[in-house]
Wavefront OBJ file of the C-alpha trace (Angstrom):
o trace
v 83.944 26.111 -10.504
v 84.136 22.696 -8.820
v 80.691 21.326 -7.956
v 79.703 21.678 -4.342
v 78.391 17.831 -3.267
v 75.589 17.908 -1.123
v 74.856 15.384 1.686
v 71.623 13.300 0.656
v 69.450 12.875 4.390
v 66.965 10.518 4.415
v 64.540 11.181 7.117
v 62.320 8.136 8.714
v 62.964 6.081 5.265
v 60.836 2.869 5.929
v 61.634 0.658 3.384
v 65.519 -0.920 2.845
v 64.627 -0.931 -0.937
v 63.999 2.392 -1.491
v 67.213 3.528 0.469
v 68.997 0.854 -1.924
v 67.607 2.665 -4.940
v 68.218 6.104 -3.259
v 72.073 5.214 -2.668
v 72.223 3.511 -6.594
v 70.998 6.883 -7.770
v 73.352 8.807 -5.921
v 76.600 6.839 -7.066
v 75.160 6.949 -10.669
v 75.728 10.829 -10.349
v 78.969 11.341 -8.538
v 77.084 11.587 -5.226
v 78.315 9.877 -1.968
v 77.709 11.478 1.539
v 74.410 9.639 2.420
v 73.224 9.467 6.456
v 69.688 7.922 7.688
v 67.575 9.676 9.995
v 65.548 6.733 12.142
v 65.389 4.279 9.461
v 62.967 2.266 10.258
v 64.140 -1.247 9.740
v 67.949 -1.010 11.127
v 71.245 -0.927 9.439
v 72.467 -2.667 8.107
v 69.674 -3.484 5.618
v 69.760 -6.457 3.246
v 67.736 -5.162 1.045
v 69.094 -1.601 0.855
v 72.277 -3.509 0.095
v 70.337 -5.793 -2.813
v 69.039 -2.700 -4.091
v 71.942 -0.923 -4.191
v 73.314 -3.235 -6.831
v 77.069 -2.358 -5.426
v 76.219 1.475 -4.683
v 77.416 1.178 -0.976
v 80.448 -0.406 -1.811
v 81.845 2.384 -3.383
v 80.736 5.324 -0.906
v 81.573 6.007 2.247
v 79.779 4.236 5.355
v 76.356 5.501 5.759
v 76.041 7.449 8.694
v 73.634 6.678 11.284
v 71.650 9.395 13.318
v 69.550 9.627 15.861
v 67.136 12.972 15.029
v 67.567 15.303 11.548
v 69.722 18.477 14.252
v 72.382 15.635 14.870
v 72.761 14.863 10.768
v 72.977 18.347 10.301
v 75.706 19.183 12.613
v 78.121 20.129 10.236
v 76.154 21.209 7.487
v 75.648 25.135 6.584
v 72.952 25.563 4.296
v 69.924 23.048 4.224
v 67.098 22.092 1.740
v 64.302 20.622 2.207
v 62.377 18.289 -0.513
v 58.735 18.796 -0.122
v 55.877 17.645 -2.874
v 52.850 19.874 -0.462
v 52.924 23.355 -0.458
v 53.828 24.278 3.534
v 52.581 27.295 5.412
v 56.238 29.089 5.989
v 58.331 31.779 4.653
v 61.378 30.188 2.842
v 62.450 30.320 -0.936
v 60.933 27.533 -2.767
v 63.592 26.388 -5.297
v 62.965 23.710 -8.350
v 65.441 20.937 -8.300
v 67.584 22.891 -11.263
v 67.536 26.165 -9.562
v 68.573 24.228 -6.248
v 71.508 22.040 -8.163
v 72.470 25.878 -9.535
v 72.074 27.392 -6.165
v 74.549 24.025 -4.191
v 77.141 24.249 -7.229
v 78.182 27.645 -6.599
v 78.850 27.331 -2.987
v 81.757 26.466 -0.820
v 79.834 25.670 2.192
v 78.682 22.322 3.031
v 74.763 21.699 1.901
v 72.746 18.981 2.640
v 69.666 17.870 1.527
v 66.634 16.536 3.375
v 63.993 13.738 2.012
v 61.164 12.334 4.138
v 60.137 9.032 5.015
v 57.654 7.025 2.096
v 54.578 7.688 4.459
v 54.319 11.297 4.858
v 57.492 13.043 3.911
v 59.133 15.230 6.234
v 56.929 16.917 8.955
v 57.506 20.450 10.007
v 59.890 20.180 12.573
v 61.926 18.957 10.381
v 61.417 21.538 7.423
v 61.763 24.269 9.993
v 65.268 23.156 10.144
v 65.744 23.476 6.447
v 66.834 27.535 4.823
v 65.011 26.786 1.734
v 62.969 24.053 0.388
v 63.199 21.769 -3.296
v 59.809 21.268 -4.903
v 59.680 18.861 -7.561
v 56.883 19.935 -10.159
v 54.525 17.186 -10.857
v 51.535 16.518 -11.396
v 49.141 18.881 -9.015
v 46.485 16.329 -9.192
v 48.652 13.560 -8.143
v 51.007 14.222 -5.587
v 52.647 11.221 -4.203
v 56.335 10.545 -5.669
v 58.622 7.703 -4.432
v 61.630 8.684 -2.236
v 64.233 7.030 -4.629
v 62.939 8.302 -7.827
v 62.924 12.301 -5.909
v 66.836 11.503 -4.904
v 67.094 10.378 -8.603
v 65.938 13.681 -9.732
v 67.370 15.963 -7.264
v 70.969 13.883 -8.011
v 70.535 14.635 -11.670
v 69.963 17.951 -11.736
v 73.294 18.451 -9.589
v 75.099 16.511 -11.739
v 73.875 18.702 -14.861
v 74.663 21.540 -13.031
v 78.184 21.711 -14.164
v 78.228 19.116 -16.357
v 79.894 19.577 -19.962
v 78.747 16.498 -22.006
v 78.164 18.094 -25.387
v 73.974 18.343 -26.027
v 74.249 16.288 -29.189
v 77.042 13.788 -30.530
v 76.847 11.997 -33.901
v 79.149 8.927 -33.028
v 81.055 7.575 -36.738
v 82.931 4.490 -35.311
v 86.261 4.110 -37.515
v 84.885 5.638 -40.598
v 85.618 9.958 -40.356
v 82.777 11.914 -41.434
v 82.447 12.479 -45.097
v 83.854 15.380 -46.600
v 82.066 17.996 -48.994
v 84.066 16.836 -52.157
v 83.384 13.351 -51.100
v 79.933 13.800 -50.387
v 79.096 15.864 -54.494
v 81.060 13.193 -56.375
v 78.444 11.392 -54.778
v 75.428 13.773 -55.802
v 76.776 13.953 -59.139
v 77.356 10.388 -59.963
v 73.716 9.876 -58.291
v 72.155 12.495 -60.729
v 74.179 10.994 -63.436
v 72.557 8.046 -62.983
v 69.291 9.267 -62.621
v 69.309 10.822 -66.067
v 70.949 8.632 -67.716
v 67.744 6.310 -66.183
v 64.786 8.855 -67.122
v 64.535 9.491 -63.614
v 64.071 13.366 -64.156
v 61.058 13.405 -66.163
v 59.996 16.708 -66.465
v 63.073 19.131 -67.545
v 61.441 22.195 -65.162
v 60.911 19.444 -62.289
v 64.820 18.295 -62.709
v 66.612 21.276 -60.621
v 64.064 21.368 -57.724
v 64.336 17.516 -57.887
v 68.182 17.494 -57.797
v 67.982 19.899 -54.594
v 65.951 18.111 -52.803
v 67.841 14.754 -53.025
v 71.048 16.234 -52.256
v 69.602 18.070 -49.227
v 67.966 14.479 -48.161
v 71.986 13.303 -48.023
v 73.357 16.252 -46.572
v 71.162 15.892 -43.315
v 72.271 12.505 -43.143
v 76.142 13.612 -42.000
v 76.901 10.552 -44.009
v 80.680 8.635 -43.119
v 83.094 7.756 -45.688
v 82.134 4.017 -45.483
v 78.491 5.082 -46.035
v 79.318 6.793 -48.785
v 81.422 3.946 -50.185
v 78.758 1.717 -49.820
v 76.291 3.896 -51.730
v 78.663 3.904 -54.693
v 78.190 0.322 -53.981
v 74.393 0.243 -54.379
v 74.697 2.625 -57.362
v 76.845 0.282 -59.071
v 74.582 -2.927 -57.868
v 71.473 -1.378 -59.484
v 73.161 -0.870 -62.973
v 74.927 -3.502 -63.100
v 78.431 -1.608 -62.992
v 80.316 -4.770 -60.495
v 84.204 -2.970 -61.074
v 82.928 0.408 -59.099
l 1 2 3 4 5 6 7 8 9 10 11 12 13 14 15 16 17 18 19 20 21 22 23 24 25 26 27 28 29 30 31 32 33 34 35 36 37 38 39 40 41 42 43 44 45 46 47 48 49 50 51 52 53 54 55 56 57 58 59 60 61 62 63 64 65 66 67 68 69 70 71 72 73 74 75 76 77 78 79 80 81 82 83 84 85 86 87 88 89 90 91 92 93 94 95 96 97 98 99 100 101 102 103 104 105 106 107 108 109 110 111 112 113 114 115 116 117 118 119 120 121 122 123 124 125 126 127 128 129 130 131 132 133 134 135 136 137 138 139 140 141 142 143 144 145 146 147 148 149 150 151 152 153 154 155 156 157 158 159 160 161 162 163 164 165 166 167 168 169 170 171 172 173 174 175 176 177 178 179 180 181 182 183 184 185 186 187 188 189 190 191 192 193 194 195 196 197 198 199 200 201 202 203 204 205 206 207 208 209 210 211 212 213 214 215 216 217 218 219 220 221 222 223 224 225 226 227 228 229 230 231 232 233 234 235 236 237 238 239 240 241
């Protein structure tokens, strides 16, 4: 399922920097409906625009509103970031569960952050269906308004996201293959006798094992394993290998 894209409100923001950052976080997560509630210094803002470090050059004009009902005019479902617990019944959603919650509908969601002073008041919240609560610290509340849309923008983007969880990146060389890998092992062990490495006989097979295991977790390339033949041959003075 395509990812639902919220709109990201910013209530009373005061500070042109921190909508900057706010905007810079959205683009860096596929994120571009972003409208101002009130903000405090104007817009245009130069240093929104600094901050932004080309963010608002690729979205859409910010939109402009008067009150938080007009930027919600076209909006169906509504959340409301909030760091203090409030005294009203409405779900109280993580930002995961939320990005979950906004990916797997087709109506248009938007999301509402308050100002750097005080966050949103209750007016505004009262407009909201559910509310986003960050978990952080209990004995230190205060979060800035562009790191919370940074959060709240990653966790929709991971919400459908399919970047594998791990990648072991090789360059040009192709992994190393098994037979590739025990010529290796046994040239190594080879060596290693041949060198009175293995000094007890008992010792020599739980010895063996563990240096081969030591190579097998490194996923070695071809070229690495090239180049150990190369320091094989360097420390017995073999220079054809």
């Amino acid at each position: 399922m395509e990812q639902n894209l919220p709109a990201i409100i910013l209530v009373n923001p005061q500070m042109g920097e921190n909508i900057g950052a706010a905007a810079r976080a959205m683009a860096n997560f596929g994120l571009s409906d972003l409208r101002l509630v009130n903000p405090r210094d104007g817009w245009p803002n130069e240093a929104a625009t600094a901050n932004a470090s080309g963010a608002l050059d690729i979205m859409p004009p910010v939109q402009i509103f008067n009150n938080t009902a007009d930027a919600l005019k076209d909006c169906h479902i509504v959340y409301a970031t909030t760091a203090r617990p409030r005294d009203m019944r409405k779900k109280v959603f993580t930002p995961k569960q939320a990005a979950q919650e906004i990916s797997g509908k087709a109506q248009k969601t938007a999301i509402l952050f308050g100002g750097e002073r005080a966050g949103l008041d209750n007016d505004d919240i009262a407009l909201a269906h559910h509310i986003i609560s960050v978990p952080i610290n209990p004995d230190f509340w205060s979060i800035n308004l562009a790191q919370t849309v940074l959060l709240v923008s990653y966790e929709l983007k991971q919400a459908n996201d399919e970047t594998p969880p791990f990648v072991l990146p090789t360059g040009d060389s192709d992994p190393a293959t098994h037979e590739q890998l025990n010529e290796l092992m046994i040239r190594l062990e080879q060596e290693l006798e041949s060198h009175y490495f293995f000094r007890s006989p008992d010792m020599r097979p739980t010895m063996a094992r563990n240096i081969r295991n030591i190579f097998s977790r490194a996923e070695m390339t071809e070229q690495e394993v090239r180049t150990f033949h190369g320091i094989i041959s360097a420390l017995i003075g073999n220079k054809e290998k």
